[in-house]
LOVEXLO-370381 format. One line per field, with one value per atom (N, C-alpha, C): z negated, y negated, x; atom name; residue number from 1. Coordinates in steps of 0.05 Angstrom, whole numbers, plus 5000, padded with zeros to 4 digits. Layout:
c3 [Z|...] $
c2 [Y|...] $
c1 [X|...] $
atom [CA|...] $
seq [NUM|...] $
END
This chain:
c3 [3581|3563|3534|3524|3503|3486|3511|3500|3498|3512|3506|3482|3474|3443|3421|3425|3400|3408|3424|3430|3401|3412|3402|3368|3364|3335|3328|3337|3320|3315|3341|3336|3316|3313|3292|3261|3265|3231|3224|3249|3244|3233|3253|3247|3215|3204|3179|3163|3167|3153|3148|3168|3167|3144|3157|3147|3115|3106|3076|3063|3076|3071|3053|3044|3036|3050|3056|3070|3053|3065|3051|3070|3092|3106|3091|3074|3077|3049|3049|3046|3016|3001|2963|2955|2926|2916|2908|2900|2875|2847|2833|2816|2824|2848|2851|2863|2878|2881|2858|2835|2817|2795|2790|2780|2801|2833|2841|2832|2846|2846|2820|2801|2775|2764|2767|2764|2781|2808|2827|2807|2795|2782|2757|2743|2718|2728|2739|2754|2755|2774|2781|2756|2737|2709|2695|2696|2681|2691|2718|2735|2739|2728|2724|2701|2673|2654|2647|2666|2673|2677|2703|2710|2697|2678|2672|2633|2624|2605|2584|2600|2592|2609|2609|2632|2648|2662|2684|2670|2665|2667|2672|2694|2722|2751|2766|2806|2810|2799|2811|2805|2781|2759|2770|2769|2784|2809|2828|2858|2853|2844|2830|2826|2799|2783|2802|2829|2839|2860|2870|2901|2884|2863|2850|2850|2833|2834|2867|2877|2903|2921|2920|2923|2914|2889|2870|2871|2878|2885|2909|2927|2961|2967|2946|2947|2934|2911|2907|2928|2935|2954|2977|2985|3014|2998|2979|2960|2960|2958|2948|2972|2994|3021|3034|3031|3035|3021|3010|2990|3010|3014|3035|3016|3001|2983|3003|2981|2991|3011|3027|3039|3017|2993|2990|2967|2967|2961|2986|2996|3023|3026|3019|3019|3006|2975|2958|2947|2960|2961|2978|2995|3021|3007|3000|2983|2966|2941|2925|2939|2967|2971|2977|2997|3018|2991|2960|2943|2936|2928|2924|2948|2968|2997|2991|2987|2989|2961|2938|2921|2921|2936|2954|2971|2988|2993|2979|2953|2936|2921|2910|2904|2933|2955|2970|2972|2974|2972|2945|2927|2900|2901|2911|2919|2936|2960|2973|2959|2945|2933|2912|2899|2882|2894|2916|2927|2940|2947|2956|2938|2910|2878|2891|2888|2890|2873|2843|2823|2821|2833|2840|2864|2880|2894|2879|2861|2850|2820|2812|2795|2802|2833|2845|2856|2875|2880|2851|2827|2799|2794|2795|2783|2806|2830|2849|2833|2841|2825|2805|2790|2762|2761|2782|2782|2789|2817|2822|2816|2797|2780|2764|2763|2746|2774|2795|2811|2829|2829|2830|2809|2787|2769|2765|2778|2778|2803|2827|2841|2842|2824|2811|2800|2779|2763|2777|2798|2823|2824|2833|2849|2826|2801|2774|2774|2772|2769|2736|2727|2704|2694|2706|2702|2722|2742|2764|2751|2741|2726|2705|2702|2670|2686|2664|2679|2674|2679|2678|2671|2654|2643|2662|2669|2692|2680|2673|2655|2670|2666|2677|2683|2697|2704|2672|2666|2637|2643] $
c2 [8937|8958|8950|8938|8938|8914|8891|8870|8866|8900|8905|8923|8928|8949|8928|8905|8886|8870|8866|8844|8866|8887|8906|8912|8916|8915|8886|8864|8842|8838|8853|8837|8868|8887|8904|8891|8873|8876|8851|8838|8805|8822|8841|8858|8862|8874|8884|8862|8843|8822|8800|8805|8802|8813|8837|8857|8854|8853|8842|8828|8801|8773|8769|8748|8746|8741|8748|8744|8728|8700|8690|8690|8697|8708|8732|8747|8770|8761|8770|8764|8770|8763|8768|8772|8785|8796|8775|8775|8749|8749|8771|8766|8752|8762|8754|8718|8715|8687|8676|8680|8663|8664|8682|8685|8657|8676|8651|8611|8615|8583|8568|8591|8574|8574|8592|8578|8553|8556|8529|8513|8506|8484|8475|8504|8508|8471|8483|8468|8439|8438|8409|8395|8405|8390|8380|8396|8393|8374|8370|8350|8325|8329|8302|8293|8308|8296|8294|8297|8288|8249|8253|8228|8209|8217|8196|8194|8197|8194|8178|8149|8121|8110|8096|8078|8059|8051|8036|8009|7997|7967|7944|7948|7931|7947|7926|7938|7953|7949|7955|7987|7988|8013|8035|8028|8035|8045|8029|8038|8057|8063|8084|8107|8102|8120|8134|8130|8135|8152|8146|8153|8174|8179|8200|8223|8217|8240|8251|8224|8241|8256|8255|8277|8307|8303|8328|8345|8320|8327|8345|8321|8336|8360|8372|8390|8413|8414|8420|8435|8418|8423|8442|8432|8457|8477|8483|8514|8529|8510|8519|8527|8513|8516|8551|8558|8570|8601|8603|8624|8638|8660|8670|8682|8675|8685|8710|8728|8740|8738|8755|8742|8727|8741|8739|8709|8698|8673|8652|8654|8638|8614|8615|8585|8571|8583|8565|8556|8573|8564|8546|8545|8519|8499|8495|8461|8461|8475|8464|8461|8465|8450|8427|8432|8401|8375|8397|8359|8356|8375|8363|8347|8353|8333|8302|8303|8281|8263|8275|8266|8252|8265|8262|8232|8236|8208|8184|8197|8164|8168|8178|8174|8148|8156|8149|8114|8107|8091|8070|8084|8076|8064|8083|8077|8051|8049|8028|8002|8007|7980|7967|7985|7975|7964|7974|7964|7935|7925|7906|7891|7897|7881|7878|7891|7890|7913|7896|7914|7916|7902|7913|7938|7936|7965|7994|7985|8008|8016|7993|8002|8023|8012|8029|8053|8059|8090|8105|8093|8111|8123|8101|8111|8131|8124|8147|8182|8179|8202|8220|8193|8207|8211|8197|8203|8229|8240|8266|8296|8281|8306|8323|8322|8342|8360|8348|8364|8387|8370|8390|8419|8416|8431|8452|8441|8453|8470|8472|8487|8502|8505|8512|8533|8539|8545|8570|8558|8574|8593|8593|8608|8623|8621|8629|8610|8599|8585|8578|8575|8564|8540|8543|8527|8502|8507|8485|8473|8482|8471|8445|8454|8429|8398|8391|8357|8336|8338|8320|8295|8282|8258|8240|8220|8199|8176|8163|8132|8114|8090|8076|8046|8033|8008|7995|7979|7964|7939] $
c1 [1696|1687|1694|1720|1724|1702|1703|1691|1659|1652|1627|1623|1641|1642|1646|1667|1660|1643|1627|1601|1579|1575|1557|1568|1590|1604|1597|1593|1589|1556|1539|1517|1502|1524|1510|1507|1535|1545|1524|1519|1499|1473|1459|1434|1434|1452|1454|1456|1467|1471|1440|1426|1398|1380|1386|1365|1375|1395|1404|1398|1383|1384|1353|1357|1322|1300|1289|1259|1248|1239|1229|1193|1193|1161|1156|1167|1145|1123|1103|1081|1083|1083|1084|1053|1054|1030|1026|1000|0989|1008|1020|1042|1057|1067|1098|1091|1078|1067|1067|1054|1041|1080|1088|1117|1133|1138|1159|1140|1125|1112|1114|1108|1104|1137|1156|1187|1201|1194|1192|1179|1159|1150|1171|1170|1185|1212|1222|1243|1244|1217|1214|1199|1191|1182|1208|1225|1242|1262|1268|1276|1264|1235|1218|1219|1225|1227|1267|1274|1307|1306|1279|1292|1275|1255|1239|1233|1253|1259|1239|1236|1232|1215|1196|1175|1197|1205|1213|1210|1229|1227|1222|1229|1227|1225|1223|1211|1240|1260|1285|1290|1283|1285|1251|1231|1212|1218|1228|1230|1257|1269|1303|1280|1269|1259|1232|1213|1205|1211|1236|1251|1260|1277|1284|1264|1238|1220|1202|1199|1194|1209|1240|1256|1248|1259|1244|1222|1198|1172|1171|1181|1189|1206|1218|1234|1219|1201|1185|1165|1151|1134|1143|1163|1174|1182|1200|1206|1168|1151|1126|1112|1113|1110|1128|1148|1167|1146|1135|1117|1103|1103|1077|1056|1031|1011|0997|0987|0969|0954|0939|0918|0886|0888|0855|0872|0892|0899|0911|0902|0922|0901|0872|0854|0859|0864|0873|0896|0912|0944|0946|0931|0937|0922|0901|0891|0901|0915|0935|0956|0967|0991|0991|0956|0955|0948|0930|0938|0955|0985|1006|1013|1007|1022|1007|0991|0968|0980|0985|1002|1036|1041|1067|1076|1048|1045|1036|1025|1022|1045|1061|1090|1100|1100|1116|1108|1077|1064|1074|1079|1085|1120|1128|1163|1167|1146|1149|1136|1117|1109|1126|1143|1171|1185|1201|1214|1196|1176|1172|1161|1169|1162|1130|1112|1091|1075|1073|1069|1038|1017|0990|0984|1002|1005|1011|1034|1049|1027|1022|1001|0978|0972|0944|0949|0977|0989|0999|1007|1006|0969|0956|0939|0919|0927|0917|0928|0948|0966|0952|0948|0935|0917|0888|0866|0862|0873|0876|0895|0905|0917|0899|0875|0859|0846|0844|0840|0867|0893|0908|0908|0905|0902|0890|0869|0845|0852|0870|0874|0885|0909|0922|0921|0909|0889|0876|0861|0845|0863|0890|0913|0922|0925|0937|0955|0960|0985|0993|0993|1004|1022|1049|1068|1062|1046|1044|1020|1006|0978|0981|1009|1011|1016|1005|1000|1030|1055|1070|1063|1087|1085|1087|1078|1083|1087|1109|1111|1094|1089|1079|1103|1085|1119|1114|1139|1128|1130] $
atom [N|CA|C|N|CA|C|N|CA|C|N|CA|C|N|CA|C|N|CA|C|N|CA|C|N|CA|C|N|CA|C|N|CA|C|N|CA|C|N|CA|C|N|CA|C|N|CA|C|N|CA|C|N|CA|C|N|CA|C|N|CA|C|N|CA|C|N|CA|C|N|CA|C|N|CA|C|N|CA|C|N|CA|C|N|CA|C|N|CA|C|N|CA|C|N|CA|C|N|CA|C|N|CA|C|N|CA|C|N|CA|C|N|CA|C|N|CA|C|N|CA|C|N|CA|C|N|CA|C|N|CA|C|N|CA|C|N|CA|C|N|CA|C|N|CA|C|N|CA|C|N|CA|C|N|CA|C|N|CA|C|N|CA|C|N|CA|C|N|CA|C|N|CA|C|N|CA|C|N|CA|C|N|CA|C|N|CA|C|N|CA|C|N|CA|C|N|CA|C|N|CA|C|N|CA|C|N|CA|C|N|CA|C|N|CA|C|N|CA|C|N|CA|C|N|CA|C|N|CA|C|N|CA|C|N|CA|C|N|CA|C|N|CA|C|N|CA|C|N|CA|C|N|CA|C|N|CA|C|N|CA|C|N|CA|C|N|CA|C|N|CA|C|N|CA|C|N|CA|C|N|CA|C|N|CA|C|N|CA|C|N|CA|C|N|CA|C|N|CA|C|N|CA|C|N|CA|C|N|CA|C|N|CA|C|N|CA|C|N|CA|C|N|CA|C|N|CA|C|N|CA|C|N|CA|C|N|CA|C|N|CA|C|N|CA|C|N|CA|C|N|CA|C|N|CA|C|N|CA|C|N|CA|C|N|CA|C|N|CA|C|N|CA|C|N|CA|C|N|CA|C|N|CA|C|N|CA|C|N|CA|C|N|CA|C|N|CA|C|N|CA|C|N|CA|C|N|CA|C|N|CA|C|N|CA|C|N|CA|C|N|CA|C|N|CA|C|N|CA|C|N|CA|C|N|CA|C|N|CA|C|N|CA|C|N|CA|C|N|CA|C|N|CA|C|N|CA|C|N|CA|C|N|CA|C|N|CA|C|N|CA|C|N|CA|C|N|CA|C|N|CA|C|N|CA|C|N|CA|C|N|CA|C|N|CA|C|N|CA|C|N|CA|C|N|CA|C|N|CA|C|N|CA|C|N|CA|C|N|CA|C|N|CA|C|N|CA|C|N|CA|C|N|CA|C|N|CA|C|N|CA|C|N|CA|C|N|CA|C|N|CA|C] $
seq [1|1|1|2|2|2|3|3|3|4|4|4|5|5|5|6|6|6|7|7|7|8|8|8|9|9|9|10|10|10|11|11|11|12|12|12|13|13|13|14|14|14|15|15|15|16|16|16|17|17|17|18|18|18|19|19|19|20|20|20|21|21|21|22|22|22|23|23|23|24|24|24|25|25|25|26|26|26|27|27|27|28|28|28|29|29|29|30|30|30|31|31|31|32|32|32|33|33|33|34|34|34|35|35|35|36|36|36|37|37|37|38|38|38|39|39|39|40|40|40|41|41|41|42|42|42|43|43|43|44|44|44|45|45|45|46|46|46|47|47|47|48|48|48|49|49|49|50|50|50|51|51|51|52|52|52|53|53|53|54|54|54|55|55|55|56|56|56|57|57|57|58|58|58|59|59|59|60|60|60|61|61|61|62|62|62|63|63|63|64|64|64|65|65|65|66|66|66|67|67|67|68|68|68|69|69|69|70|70|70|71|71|71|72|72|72|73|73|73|74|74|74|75|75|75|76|76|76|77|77|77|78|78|78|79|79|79|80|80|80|81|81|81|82|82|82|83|83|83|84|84|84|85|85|85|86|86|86|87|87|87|88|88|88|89|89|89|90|90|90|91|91|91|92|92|92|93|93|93|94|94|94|95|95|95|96|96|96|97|97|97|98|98|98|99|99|99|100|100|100|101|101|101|102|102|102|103|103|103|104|104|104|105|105|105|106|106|106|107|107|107|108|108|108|109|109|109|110|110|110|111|111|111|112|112|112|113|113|113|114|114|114|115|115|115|116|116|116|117|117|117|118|118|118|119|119|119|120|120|120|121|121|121|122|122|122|123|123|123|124|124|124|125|125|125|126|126|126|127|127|127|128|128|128|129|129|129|130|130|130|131|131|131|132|132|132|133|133|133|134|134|134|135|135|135|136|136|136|137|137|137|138|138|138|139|139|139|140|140|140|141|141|141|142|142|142|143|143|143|144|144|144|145|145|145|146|146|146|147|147|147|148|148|148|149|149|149|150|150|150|151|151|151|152|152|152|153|153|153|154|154|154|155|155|155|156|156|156|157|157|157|158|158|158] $
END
């Protein structure tokens, strides 16, 4: 009996301790979407112009200065992932995530070609990047976004 009164006293105080917590499923307005996403960005710009100061020097400094931002990026993206939009935004919140994903992977593409000093690769995953950054934008944009809309500086290798 007793150890059925604190089974029940603990899984009350857990319940409440729940019900306290943040929800990060429940479903946000188009404000509150377009507020959190675009401070998530706020963030990761500012963490991109942390680590990239300067164009990369060399493959060594490149493949550093790469692996750094696709962290960032990748951390990015799941905080942005983590968002439940509206329903009458949920189409276009999903293709602006899936081209940041798609972007994601030419970072990654770009990281590995440094590291394997293969500076005609890394040249061609930057400029993928950048080719389709006006279309991220542009999705962006779609969703309200603002802060996610702005086009980050991307150095190039030197």
């Amino acid at each position: 009996m007793r150890t059925t009164l604190i089974s029940l006293l603990i899984c009350s105080a857990l319940a409440g301790l729940a019900a306290c917590g943040d929800d990060s499923s429940e479903q946000l307005s188009a404000e509150e979407l377009v507020s959190r996403a675009d401070e998530i960005c706020r963030g990761g710009i500012g963490r991109f112009d942390e680590i990239q100061p300067r164009p990369p020097s060399n493959a060594a400094e490149a493949e550093a200065q790469t692996a750094a931002l696709l962290e960032v990026a990748s951390d990015e993206l799941n905080d942005l992932r983590e968002l439940r939009p509206p329903d009458e935004l949920r189409e276009p919140y999903d293709a602006y995530l899936a081209s940041r994903g798609r972007a994601l992977d030419q970072l990654e593409r770009g990281r590995e070609a440094a590291a394997n000093r293969d500076t005609d690769a890394y040249a061609a995953a930057q400029t993928r990047v950048t080719a389709d950054q006006a279309s991220r934008i542009k999705l962006a944009r779609a969703v309200g976004l603002q802060d996610c809309s702005e086009a980050p500086d991307t150095p190039e290798a030197g």
